[in-house]
N, C-alpha and C positions, 0 to 999 in steps of 0.2 A: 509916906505911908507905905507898911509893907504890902508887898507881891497878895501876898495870901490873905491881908485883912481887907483892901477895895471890895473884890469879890465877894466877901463875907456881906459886906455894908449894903450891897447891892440886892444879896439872897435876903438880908434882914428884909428890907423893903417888901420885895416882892412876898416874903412867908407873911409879913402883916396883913399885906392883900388877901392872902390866898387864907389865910385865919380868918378875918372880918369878914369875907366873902362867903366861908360856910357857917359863921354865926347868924348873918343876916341871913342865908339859906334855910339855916335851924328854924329861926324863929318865926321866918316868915309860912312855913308849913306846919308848926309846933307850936302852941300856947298863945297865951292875949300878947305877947307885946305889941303887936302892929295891928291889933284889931283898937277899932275907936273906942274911947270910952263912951260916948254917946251912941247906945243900943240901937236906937231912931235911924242915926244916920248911917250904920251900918247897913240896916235894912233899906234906907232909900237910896244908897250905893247901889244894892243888888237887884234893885226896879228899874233905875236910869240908864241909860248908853249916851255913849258922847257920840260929841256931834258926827265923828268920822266914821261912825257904824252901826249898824242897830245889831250887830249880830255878838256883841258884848256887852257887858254891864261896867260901871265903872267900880264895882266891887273885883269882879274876874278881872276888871285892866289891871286893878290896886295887886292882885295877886300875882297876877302876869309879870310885872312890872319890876317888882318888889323879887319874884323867882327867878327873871333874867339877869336883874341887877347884881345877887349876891354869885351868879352864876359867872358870871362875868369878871367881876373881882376877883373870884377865885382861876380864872383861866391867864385874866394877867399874872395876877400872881405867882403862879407853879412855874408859866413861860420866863418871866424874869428869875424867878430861882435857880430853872434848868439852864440859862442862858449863863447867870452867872459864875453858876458851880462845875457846868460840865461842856458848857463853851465859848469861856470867859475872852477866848482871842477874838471871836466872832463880836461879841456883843465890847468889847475895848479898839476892833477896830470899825466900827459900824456906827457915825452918827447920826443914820438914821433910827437903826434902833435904842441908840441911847436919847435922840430927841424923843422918838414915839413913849418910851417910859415913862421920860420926864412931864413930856404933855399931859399924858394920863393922870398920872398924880396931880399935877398940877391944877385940872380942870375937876378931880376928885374934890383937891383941897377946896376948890373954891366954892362947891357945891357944899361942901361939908360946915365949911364958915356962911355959906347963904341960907344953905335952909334945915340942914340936918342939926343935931345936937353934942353934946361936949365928946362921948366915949367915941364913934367916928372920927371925929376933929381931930382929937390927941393922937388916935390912931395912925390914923392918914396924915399927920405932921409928923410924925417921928419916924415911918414909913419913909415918908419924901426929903427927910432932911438924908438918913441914913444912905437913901438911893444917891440923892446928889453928893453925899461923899467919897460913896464907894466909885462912880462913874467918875471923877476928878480925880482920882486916884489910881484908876484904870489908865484914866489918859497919860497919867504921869508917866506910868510905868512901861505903857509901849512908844 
């Protein structure tokens, strides 16, 4: 694998994250997608708190929840881009930070095959294949 396409492989990854992370941000502040279709239990979301608090609802956890997650996705994301694009020696000779990527993904994927739905899935699969070839690619090359 060339010098210049690993690193690419790697940025692909992490831009998927850092995309999906501010679509799920979009929407989770922006229109019905993530609101229930049942009106009901929207409202009995916003009456209940879970058990670890009363000083939230479980509609405000759902939002919290939902604004950190896409938050987050996009923070891995940009970090694996800038690692890859602008310091590719650092992250080819570092496997810690090429496990911490991998894991992440990893633990994405497996949530995304547990409980989420197909456009995540494909996402975060193509993501994590892309990451693990560029990072086998990297090691090649130093």
């Amino acid at each position: 694998m060339s010098a210049l396409l690993a690193p690419g492989l790697v940025a692909l990854g992490g831009a998927i994250f850092l995309v999906l992370g501010a679509l799920h941000l979009v929407i989770t502040f922006r229109g019905p997608l993530l609101l229930p279709r049942d009106r009901a239990l929207r409202a009995r979301m916003a009456e209940v708190s879970p058990v670890i608090s009363r000083e939230t609802t479980m509609w405000r956890a759902w939002v919290g929840f939902n604004g950190s997650h896409g938050a987050g996705a996009m923070v891995f994301g940009a970090a694996y881009v800038d690692l890859a694009l602008a310091h590719r020696d650092v992250l080819a000779g570092d496997a810690a930070l090429q496990a911490i990527g991998a894991a992440c993904m990893l633990g994405f994927l497996v949530l995304a095959v547990r409980y989420w739905f197909r456009t995540p899935l494909v996402g975060i699969a193509i993501a994590a294949a892309a990451y693990a070839a560029g990072i086998a690619g990297l090691r090649g090359a130093f």
